[in-house]
C-alpha positions as CSV (number, residue, x, y, z in Angstrom):
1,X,-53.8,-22.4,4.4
2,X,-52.1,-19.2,4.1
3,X,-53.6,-16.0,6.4
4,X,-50.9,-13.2,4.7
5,X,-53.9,-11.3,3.5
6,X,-54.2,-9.2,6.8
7,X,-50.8,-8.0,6.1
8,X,-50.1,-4.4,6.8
9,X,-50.9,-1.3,4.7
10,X,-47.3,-0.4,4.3
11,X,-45.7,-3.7,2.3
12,X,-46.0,-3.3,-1.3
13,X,-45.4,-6.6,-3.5
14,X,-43.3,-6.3,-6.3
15,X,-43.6,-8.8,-9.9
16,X,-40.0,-9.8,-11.0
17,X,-41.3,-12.9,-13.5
18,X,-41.8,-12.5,-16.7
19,X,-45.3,-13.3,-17.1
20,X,-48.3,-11.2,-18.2
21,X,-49.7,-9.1,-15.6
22,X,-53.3,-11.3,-16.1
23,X,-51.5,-14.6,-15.3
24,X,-49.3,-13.6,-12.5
25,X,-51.6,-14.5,-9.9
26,X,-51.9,-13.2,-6.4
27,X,-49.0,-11.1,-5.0
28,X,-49.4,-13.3,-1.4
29,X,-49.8,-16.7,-3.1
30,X,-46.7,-16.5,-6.4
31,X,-43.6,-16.8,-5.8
32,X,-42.0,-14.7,-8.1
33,X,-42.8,-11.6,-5.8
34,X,-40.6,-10.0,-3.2
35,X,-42.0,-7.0,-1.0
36,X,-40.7,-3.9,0.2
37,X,-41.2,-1.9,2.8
38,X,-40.9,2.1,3.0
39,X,-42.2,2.5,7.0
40,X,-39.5,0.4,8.1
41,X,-36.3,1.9,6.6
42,X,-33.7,3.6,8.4
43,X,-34.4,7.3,8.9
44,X,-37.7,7.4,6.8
45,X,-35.5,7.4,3.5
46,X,-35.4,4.3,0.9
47,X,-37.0,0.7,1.5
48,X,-36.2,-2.7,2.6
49,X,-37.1,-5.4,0.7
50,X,-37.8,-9.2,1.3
51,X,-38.7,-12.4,-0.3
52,X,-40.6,-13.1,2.8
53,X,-43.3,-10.8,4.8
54,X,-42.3,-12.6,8.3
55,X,-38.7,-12.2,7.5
56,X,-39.5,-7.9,6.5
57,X,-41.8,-6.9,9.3
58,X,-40.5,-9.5,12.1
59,X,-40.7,-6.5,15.4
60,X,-43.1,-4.3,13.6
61,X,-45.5,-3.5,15.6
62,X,-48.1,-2.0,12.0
63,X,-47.6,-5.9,11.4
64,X,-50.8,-7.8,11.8
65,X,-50.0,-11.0,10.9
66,X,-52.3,-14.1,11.8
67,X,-51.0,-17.5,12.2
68,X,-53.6,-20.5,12.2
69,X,-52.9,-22.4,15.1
70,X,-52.8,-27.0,14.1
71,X,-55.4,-28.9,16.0
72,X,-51.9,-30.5,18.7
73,X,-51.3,-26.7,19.4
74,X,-54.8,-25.3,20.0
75,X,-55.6,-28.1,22.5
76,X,-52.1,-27.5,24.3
77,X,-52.8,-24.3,24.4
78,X,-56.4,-23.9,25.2
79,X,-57.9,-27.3,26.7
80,X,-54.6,-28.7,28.5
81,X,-54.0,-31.5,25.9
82,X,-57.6,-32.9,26.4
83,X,-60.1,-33.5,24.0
84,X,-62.7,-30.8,23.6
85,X,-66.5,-31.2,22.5
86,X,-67.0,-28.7,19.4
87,X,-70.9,-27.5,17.7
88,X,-71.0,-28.7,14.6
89,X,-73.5,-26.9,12.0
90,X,-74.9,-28.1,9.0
91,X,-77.8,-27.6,6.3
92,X,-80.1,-29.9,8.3
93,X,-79.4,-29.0,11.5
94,X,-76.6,-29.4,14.3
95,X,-75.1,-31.6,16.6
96,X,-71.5,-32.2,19.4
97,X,-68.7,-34.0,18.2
98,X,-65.7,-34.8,20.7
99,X,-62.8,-34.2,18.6
């Protein structure tokens, strides 16, 4: 799953496909999109632009980008490689799983 939505106010994403503006699809999920970026130009003149957001505001620090963490790297992280007992919710009511 992609988390590029809670990318920063400055980035504009530009359409250079030739489809119709009602079946491009959305500008963080196609790929024929490339994104500038007018806060981190030299000077405060021009742009830069990028096919990739991480790749245009890597050391920004207007950047808010959030990376899901995989299940091997959360309990490295956060439980010291051991197994970790979670809540699980439902419709009928709730219950621990050791995952």
């Amino acid at each position: 799953m992609d988390r590029r939505k809670n990318m920063c106010i400055h980035i504009v994403p530009v359409y250079y496909g030739d489809r119709p503006a009602s079946t491009r699809g959305k500008p963080n999920e196609g790929k024929d999109f490339c994104y500038q970026c007018y806060h981190s130009s030299q000077g405060g003149c021009g742009y830069r632009q990028e096919k990739d957001i991480e790749k245009l505001c890597h050391g920004c620090k207007k950047y808010h980008y959030v990376k899901p963490l995989t299940k091997e790297e959360i309990r490295e992280r956060y439980y010291n490689g051991k197994k970790r007992e979670v809540l699980v919710v439902g419709i009928l009511g709730w219950h621990f799983e050791t995952r």
